[in-house]
MINUNU-867683 format. One record per residue: residue number from 1; residue in one letter; z, x, y of N, C-alpha, C in turn. Coordinates in steps of 0.2 Angstrom, whole numbers, m for minus. Layout:
<nodes>
   logu   dotor    n.up   n.east   n.north   ca.up   ca.east   ca.north    c.up   c.east   c.north
    NUM       A       Z        X         Y       Z         X          Y       Z        X         Y
...
</nodes>
This chain:
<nodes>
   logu   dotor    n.up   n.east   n.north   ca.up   ca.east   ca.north    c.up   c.east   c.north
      1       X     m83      133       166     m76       135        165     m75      141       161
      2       X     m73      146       163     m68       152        157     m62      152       155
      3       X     m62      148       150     m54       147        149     m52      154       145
      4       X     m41      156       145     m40       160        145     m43      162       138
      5       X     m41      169       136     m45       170        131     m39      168       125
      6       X     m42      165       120     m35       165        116     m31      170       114
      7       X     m31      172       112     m27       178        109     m20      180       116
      8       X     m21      178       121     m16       179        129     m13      173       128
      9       X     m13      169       124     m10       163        123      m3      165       122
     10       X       3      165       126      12       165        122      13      160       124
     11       X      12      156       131      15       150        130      13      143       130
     12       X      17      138       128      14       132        127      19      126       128
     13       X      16      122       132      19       116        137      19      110       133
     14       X      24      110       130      25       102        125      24       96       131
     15       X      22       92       132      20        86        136      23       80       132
     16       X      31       77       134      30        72        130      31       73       122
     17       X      40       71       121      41        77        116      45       67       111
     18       X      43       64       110      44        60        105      43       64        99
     19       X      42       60        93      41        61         88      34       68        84
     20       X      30       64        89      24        69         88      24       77        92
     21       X      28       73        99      26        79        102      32       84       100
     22       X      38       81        98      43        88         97      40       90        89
     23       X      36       88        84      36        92         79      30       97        83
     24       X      26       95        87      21       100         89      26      108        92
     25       X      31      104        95      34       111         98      36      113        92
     26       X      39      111        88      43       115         83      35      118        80
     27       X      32      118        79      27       122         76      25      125        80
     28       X      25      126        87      21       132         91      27      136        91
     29       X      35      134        89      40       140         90      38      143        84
     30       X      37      140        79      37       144         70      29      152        71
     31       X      27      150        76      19       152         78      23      157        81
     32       X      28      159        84      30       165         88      28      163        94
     33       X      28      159        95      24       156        104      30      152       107
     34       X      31      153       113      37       151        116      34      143       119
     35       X      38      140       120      38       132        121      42      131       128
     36       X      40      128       133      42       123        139      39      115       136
     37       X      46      113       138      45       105        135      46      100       141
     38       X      45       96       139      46        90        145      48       82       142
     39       X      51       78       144      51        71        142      52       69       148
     40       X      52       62       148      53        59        153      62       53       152
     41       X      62       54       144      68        51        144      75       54       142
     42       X      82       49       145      87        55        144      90       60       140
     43       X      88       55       133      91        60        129      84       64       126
     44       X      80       65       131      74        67        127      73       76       126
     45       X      80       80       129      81        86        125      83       85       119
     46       X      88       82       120      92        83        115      91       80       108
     47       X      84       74       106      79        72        102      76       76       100
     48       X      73       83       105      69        89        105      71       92       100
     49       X      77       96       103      81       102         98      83       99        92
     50       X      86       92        91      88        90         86      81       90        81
     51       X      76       88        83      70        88         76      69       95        75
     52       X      68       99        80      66       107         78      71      109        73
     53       X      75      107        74      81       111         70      80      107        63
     54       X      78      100        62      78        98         57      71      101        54
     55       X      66      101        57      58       104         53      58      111        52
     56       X      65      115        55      63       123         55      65      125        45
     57       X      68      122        43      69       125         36      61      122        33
     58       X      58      117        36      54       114         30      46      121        36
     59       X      46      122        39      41       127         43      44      133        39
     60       X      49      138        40      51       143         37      47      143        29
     61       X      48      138        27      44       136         19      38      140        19
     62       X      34      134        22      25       135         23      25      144        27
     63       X      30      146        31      30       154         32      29      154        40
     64       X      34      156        43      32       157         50      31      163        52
     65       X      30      164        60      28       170         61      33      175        61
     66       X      33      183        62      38       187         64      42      186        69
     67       X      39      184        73      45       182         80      45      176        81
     68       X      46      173        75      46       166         77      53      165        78
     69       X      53      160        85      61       159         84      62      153        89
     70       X      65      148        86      66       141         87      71      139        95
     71       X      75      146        97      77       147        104      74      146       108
     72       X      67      150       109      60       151        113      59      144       118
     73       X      65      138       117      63       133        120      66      130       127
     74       X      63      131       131      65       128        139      62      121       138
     75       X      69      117       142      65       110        145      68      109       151
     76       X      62      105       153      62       100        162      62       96       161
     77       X      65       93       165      64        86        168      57       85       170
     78       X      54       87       175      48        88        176      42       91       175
     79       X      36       88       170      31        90        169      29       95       173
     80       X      29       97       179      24       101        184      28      108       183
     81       X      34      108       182      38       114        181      35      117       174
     82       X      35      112       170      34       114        161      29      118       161
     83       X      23      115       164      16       120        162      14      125       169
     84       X      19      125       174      14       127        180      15      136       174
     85       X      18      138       170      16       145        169      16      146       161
     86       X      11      138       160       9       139        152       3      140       153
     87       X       0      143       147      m4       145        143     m10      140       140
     88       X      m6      135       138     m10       130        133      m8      125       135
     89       X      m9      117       137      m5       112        137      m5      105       133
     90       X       0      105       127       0       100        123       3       93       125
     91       X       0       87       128       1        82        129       2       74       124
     92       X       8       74       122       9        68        117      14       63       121
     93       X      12       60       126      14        54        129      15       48       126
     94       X      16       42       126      12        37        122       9       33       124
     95       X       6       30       119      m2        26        119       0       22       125
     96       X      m1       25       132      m3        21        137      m8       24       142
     97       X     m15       20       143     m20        23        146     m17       26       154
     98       X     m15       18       158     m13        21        164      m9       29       166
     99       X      m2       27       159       3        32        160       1       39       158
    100       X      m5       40       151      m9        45        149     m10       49       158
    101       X     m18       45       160     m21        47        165     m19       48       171
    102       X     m12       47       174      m7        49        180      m2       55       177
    103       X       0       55       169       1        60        168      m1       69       167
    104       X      m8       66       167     m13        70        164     m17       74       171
    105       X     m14       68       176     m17        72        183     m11       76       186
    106       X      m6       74       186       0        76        186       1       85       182
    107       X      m3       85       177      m2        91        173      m7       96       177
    108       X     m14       91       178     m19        96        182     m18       98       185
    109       X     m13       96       190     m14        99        198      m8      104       197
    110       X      m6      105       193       2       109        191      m1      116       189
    111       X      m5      117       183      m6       121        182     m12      125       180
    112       X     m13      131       182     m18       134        181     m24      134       181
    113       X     m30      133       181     m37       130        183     m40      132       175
    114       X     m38      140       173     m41       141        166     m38      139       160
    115       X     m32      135       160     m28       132        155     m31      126       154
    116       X     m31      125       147     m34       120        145     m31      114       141
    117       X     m29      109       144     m25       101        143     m28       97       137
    118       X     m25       99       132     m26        93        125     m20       89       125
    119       X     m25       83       123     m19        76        121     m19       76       114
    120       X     m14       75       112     m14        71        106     m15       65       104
    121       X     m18       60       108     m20        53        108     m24       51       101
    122       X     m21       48        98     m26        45         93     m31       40        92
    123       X     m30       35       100     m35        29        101     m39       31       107
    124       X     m36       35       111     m43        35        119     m47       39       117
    125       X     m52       40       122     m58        44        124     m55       51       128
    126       X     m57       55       130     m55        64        132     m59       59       139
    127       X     m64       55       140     m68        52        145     m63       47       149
    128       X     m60       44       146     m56        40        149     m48       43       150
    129       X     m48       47       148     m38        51        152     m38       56       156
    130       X     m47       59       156     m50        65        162     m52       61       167
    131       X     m50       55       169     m54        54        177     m51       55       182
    132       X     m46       55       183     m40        56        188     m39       63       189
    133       X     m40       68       185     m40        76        184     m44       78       189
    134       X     m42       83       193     m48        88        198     m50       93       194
    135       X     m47       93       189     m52        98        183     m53       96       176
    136       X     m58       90       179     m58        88        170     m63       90       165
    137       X     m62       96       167     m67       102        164     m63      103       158
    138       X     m56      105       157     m54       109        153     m47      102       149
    139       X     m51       96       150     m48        92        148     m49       88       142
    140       X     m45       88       136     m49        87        128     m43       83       123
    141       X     m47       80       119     m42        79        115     m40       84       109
    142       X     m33       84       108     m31        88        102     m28       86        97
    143       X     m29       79        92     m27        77         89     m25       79        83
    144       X     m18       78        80     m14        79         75     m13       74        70
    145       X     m11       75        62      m9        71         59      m2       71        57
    146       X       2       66        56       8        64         56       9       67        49
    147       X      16       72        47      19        73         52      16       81        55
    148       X      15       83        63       9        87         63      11       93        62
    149       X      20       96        60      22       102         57      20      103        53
    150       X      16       99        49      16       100         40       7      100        40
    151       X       4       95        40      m5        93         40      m7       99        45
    152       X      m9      103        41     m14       106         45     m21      103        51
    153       X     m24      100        51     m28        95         53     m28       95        60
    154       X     m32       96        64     m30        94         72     m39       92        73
    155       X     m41       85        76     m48        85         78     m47       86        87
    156       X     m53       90        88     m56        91         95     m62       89        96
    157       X     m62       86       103     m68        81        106     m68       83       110
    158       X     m72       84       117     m73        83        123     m74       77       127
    159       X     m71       76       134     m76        68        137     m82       74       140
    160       X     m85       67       144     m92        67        146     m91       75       152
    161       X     m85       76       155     m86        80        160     m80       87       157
    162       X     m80       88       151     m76        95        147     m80       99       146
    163       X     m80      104       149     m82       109        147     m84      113       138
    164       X     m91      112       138     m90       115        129     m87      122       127
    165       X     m84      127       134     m81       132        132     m74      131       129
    166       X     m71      124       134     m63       122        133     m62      120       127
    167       X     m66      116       124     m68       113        118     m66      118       112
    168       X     m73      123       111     m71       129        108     m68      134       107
    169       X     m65      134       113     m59       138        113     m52      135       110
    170       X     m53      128       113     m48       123        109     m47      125       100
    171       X     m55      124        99     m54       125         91     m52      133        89
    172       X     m53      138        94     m50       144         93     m42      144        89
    173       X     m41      142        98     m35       142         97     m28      140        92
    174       X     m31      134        89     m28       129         85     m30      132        78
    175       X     m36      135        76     m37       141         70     m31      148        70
    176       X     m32      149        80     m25       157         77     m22      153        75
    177       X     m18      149        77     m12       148         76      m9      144        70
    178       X     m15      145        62     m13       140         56     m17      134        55
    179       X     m20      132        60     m21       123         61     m28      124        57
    180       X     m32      120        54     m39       118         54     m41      112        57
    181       X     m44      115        63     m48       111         69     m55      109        67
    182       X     m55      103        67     m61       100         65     m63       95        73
    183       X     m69       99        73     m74       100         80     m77       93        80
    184       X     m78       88        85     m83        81         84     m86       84        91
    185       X     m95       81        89     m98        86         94    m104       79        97
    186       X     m97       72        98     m97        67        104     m92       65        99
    187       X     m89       60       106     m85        57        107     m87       49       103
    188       X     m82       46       100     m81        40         95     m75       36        95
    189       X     m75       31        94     m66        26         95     m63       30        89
    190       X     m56       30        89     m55        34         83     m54       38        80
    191       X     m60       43        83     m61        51         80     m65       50        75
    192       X     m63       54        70     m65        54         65     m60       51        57
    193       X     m55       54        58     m50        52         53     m46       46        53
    194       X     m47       43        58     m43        36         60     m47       33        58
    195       X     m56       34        59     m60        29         58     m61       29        46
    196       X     m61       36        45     m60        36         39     m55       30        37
    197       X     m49       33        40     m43        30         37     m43       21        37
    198       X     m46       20        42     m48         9         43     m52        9        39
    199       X     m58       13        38     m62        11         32     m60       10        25
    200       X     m57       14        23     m54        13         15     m47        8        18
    201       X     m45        8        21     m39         5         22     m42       m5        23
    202       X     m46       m6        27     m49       m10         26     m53      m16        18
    203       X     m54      m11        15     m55       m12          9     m51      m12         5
    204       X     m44       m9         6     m39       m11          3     m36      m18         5
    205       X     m35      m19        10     m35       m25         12     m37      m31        12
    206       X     m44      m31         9     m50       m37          6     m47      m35         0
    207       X     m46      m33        m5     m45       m33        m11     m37      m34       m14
    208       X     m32      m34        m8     m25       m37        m10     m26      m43        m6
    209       X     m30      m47        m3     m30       m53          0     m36      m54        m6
    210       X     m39      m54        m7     m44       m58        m14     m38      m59       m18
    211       X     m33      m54       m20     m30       m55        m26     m33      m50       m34
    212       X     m38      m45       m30     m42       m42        m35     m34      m37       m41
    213       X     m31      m35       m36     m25       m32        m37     m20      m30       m34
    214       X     m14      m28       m36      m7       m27        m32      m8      m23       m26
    215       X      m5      m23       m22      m5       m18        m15      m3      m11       m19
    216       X       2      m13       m23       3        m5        m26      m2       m2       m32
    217       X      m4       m6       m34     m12        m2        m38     m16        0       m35
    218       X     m16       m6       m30     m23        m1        m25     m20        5       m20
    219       X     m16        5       m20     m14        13        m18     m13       19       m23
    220       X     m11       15       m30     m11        21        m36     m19       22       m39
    221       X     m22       17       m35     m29        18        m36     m31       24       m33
    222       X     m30       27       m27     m31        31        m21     m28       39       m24
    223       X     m19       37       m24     m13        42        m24     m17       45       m32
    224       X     m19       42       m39     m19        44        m44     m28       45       m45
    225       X     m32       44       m42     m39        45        m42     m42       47       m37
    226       X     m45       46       m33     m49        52        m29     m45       54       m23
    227       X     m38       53       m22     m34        56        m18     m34       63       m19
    228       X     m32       62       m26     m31        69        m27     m37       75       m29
    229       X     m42       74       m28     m49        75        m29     m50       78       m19
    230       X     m47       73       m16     m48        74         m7     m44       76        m5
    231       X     m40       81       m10     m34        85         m6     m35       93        m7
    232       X     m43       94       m11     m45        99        m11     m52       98        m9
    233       X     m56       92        m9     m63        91         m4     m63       86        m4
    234       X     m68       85         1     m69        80          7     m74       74         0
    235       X     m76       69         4     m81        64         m1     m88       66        m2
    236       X     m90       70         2     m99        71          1     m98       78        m3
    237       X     m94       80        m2     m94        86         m8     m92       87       m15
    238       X     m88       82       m16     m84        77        m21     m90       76       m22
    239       X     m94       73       m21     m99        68        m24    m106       72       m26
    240       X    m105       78       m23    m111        82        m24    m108       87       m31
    241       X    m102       87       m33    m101        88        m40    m103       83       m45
    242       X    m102       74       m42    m102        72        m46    m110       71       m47
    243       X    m114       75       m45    m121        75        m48    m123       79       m52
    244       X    m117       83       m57    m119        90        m62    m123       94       m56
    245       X    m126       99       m62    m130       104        m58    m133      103       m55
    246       X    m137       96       m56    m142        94        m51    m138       94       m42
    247       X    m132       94       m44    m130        92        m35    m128       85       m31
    248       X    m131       88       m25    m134        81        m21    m139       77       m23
    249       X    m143       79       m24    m151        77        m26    m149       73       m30
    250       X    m146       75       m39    m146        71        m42    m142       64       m41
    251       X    m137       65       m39    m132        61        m35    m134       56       m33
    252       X    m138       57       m26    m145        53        m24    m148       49       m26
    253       X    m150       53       m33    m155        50        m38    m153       43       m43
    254       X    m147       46       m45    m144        41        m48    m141       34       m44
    255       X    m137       37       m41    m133        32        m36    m134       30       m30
    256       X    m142       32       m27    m140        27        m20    m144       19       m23
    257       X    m144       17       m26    m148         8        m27    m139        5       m29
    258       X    m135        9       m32    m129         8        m35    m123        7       m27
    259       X    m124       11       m24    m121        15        m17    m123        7       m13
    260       X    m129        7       m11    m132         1         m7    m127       m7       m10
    261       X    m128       m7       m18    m126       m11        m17    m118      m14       m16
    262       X    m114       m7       m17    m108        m6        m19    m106      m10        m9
    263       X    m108       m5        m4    m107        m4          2    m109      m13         3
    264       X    m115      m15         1    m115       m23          1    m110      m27         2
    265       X    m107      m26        m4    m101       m32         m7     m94      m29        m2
    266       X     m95      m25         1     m89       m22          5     m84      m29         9
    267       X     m78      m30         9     m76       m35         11     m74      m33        20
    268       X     m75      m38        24     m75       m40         29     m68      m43        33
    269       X     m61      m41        32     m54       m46         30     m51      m45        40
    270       X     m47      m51        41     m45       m52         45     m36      m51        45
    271       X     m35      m47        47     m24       m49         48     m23      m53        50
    272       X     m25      m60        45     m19       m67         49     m14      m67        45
    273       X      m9      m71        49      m3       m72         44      m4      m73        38
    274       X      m7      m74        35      m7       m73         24      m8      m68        22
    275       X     m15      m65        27     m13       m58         24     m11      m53        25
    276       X      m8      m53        34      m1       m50         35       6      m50        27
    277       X       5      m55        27      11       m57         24      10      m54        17
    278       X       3      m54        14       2       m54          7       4      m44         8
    279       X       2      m42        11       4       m35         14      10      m33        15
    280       X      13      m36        18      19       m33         20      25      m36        15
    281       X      24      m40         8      26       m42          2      24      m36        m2
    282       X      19      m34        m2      15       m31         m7      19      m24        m7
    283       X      19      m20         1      22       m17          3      29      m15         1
    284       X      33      m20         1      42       m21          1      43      m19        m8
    285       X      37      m23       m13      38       m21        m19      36      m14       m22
    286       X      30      m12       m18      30        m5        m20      36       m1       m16
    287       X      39       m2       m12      42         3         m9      49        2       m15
    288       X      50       m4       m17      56        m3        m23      63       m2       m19
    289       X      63       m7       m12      69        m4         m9      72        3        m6
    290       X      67        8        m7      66        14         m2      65       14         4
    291       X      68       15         8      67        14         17      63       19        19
    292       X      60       18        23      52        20         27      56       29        27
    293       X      63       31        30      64        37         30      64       42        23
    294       X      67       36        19      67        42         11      58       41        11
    295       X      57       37        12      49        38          9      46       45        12
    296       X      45       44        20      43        49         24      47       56        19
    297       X      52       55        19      54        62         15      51       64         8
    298       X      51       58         3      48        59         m2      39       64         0
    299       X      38       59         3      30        60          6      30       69        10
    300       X      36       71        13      34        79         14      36       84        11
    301       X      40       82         6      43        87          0      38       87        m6
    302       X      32       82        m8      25        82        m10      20       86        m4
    303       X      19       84        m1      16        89          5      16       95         5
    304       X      23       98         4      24       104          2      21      109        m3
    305       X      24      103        m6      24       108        m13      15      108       m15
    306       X      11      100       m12       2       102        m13       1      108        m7
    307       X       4      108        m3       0       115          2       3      122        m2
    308       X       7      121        m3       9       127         m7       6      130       m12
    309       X       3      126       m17      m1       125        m22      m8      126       m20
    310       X     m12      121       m18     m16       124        m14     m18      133        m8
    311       X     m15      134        m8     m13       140         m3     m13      146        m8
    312       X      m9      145       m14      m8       149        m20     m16      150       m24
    313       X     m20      142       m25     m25       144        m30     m30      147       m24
    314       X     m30      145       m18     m37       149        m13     m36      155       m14
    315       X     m30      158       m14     m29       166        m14     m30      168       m18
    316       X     m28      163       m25     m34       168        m32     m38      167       m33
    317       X     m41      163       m28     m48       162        m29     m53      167       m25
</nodes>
């Protein structure tokens, strides 16, 4: 396969414009790239234009492009109209395999042979939503993180029959355009940051059902200690500080009999109802009577203001 070349990239086929997929649109209009949208439900323009309008002063923030312009947007009723004369095709359906894989053949056969079809699925395989495809060559996951106008973050995988050009162009493309595209070079349940995310989340979860500490510690554990340490590197690098000059090496040196035994004692916890409950208790007093939406708010005007910040010290750096 030779997918387009990116840089011809203008436009781009929202699939499936819920929550995730209409901030995606809203960030390809901030990009100067013009948007065809699609939903399949009735108020699903009008959900569209309403979040774009909402995310466009917090996109303007972060900087958009010169021709960026939040008009740029057509919708269909029908997916095969949206992409037959896009460029890129962004799919955020929801988590249904069947309805993914009929959708996703439904996009194939519509549009262009060199356009390349990313999902945003956070749980399937790029192997399991490409089988129905006549070109599951150019067919990939593109996943984002919530909310995806704001996280730079997108991972790219391939299934077993994706071409590695579509792939890499995928990561192209999602670099022009602002994103940092992290490449997984096979396919895993998950990805990769989902699978981060259960692992630490997990152990948070063994240790507010032990009772080691409050649901809201162990998150001020995270939010006030190495979170903020992972908002400018990752864990192996973080920790290859923590080996002074020696690095890695010494790090190794020191801490893997410590590491071994630490990864030992790691708890193994179930969601039944007590510790459901002991969770969603723990939950309700940390949040202090703040509703999920002020929260979300709190959580992207922090967002902000770390990208900002960050963004500022890389450049004097």
């Amino acid at each position: 396969m030779q997918p387009i070349d990116v840089r011809n990239i203008k436009r781009v086929a929202c699939i499936g414009t819920g929550t995730i997929g209409a901030r995606w649109a809203a960030y390809f209009l901030s990009r100067g790239l013009e948007v065809t949208a699609s939903d399949p439900s009735p108020t699903g323009e009008d959900f569209l234009r309403r979040h774009i309008r909402e995310c466009w002063p917090t996109l303007e923030r972060l900087g958009v492009s010169a021709n960026a312009d939040p008009d740029r947007l057509s919708f269909f009723a029908d997916p095969a109209e949206a992409v037959a004369e896009a460029d890129f095709v962004q799919e955020s359906a929801p988590e249904r395999l069947d309805l993914k894989q009929d959708l996703l053949a439904r996009i194939d056969a519509a549009c262009p042979a060199d356009r390349i079809i990313a999902s945003s699925t956070s749980g399937f395989m790029a192997s399991e939503l490409q089988t129905k495809c006549a070109h599951p060559e150019r067919v990939l996951i593109g996943h984002p993180f919530n909310p995806p106008h704001i996280i730079p973050a997108v991972e790219v995988v391939g299934g077993k029959k994706t071409a590695p050009e579509a792939v890499d162009s995928a990561v192209d493309f999602y670099n022009l355009v602002g994103k940092r595209a992290i490449k997984l070079n096979k396919e895993v349940t998950g990805h990769v940051v989902n699978r981060l995310q259960a692992a630490l989340w997990r152990e948070a979860v063994y240790l507010a059902a032990e009772g080691v500490a409050s649901v809201a510690d162990i998150d001020d554990a995270i939010a006030y200690g190495p979170g903020l340490r992972w908002a400018i590197m990752g864990p192996t690098i973080t920790f290859h500080l923590a080996g002074g000059e020696g690095g890695m090496p010494h790090f190794l040196e020191q801490f893997t009999n410590p590491m071994h035994s630490w990864w030992d004692a790691l708890g193994s916890p179930r969601l039944t109802p007590e510790v459901k409950k002991t969770i969603m208790d723990g939950v309700e007093d940390e949040a202090a009577g703040r509703t999920p939406p002020e929260l979300a708010a709190e959580r992207d005007r922090c967002l902000l203001a770390l990208l900002e910040a960050l963004a500022k010290q890389r450049k004097a750096g």
